[in-house]
C-alpha positions in Angstrom: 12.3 -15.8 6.7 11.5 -16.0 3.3 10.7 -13.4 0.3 7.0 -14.4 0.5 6.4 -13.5 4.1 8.2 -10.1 3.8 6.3 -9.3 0.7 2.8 -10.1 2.5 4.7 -7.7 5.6 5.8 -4.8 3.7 2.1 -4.0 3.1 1.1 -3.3 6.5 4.1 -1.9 7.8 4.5 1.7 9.2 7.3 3.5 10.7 5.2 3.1 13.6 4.6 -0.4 13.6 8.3 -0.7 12.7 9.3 1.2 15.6 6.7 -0.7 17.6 8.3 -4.4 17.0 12.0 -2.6 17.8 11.0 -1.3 20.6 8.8 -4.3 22.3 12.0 -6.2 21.3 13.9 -4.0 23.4 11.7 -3.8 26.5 10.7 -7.1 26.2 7.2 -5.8 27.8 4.2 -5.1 26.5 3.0 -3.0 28.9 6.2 -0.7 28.5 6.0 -0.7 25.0 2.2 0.5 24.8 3.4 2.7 27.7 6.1 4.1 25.3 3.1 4.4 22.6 0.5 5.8 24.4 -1.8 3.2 23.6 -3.0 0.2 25.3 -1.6 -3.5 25.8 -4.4 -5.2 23.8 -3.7 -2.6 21.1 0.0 -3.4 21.0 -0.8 -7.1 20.9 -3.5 -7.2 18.5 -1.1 -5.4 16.0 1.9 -7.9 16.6 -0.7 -10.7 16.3 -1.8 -9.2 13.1 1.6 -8.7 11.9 2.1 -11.8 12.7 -0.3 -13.9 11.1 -0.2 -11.8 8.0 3.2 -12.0 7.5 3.1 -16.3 8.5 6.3 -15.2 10.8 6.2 -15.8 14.5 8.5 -12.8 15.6 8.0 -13.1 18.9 7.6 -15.6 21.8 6.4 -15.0 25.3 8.8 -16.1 28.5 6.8 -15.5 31.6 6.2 -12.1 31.2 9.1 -11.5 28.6 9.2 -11.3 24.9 11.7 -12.1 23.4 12.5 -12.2 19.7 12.3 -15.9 17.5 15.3 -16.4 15.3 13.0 -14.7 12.4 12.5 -12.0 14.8 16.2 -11.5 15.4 16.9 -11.0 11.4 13.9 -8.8 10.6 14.0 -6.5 13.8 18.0 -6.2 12.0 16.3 -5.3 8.8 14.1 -3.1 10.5 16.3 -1.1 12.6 18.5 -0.5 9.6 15.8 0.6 7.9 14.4 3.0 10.4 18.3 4.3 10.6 17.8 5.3 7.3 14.4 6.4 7.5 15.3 9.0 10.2 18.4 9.8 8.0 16.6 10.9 4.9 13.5 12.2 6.6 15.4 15.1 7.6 16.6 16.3 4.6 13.4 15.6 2.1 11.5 17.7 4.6 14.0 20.3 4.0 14.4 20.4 0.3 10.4 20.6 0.1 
């Protein structure tokens, strides 16, 4: 994964669509995941196919009816989960010094 594609992926990325990619890469299913979002599978999968081909990295591949996570996938779900670890850290306490 290189600086260039994260670049072109930190502009579109939500906490949402962060949690989104963590948690289809848990589940492995789509359906779950939108389940778990309230929103619908072709919603889910047009925004991991966006990400997707914004970004130029593959993150996911589909097994049967599995995802599961490319070796890009693997190191930016890391980042991402690290990140949202933090996010819910801090999130907390900026809300309450406001």
């Amino acid at each position: 994964m290189d600086i260039q594609n994260l670049n072109r992926l930190k502009e579109t990325l939500t906490i949402r669509k962060m949690e989104m990619i963590v948690t289809l890469a848990e589940l492995k299913s789509l359906t779950q995941t939108a389940e778990a979002f309230g929103r619908t599978v072709p919603s889910v999968s047009l925004t991991i196919t966006r990400l997707e081909d914004l970004s130029g990295i593959k993150i996911f591949s589909k097994r049967g009816q599995s995802f599961v996570l490319s070796e890009d996938g693997v190191a930016l779900v890391t980042l991402l989960k690290e990140m949202l670890r933090v996010f819910y850290e801090v999130a907390p306490k900026a809300s309450s010094d406001v």
